[in-house]
N, C-alpha and C positions, 0 to 999 in steps of 0.2 A: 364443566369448566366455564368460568366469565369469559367471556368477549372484553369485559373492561381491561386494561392494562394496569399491569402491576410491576414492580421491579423483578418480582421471580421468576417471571415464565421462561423456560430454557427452552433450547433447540437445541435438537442432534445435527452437528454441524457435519459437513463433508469431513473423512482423514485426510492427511496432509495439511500442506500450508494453505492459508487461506486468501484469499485476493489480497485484501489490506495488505497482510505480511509479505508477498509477492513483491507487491507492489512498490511497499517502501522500502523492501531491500532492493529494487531496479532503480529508485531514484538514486539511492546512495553509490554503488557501482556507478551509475551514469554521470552522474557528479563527481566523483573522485577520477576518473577517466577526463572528466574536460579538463577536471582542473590540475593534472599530469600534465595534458595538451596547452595548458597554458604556461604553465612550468618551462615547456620545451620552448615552445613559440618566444617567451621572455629570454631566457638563453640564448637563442638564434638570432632577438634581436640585439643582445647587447655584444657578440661576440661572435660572429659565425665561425670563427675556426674551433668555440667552443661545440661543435657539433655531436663529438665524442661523450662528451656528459648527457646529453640529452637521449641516446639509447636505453639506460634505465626508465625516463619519467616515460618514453614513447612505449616501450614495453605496457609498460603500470597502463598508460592513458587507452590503447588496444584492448589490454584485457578488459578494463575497466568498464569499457563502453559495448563491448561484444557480452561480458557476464549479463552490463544492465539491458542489455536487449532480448538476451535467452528468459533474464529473468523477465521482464515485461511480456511476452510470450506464453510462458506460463501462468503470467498476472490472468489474459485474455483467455486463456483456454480457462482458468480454475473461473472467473463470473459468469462463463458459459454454464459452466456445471452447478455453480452458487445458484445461478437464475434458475435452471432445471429443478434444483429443489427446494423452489419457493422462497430463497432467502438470499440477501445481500450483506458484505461485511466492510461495505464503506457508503459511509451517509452522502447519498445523492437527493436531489430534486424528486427523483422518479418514486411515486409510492406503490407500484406497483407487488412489489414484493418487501416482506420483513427486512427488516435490519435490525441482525444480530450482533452484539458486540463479540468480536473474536476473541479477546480475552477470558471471558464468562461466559458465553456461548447464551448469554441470557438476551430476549427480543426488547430493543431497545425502541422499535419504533413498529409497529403492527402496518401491516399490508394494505392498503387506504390509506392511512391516516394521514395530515396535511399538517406537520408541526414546523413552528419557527426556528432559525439558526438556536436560539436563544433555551427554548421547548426542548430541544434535541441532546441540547450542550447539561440541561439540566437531569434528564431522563438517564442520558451518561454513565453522570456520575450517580446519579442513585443506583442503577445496576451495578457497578463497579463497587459501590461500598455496601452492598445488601449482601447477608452472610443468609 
């Protein structure tokens, strides 16, 4: 096998969800929960006796922000496991380990290697559209 990088080279990725995916479904709960909490807060400011309306967005904003923290939780525990076997599924600074794209489960960026925002964005999408 090359050492060089190519857009093929795949990885057996962990089962289950993958940090990325984790991850971006915590920010979206967590998000829609503040933005419930704002909802309320706007109501209470325009009307306090409107208080009664606001038990629905206060529901939504609780669950909202309790889902996006379980799921961030599991974001943390799945990179613990990602890093255990040698590969990451969101592009950081750190090269110590591959970054595989989750989608394609194909190595986006090899274990050392030092590439630019620019290098990274390009390598991407070549894995993304290599059949």
């Amino acid at each position: 096998m090359s050492d060089e990088w190519h857009p093929g080279i795949r990885r057996e990725l962990l089962p289950g969800a993958c940090e990325a995916v984790l991850s971006s479904r915590s920010l979206g709960w967590t998000v829609s929960g503040i933005a419930a909490a704002v909802v309320v807060l706007a109501l209470l400011l325009v009307d306090p006796s409107l208080w009664v309306w606001g038990l629905g967005p206060s529901a939504v904003s609780v669950a909202g922000i309790a889902v996006g923290g379980m799921l961030d939780s599991a974001a943390v525990s799945q990179q613990r496991r990602e890093a255990q076997a040698g590969y990451t599924t969101i592009a950081t600074d750190e090269t110590d380990l591959d970054y595989v794209d989750p989608r394609t489960s194909r190595v986006v960026r090899r274990a050392g290697e030092v590439l630019t925002a620019h290098e990274l964005d390009v390598r991407l999408r070549r894995v993304r559209t290599a059949r």
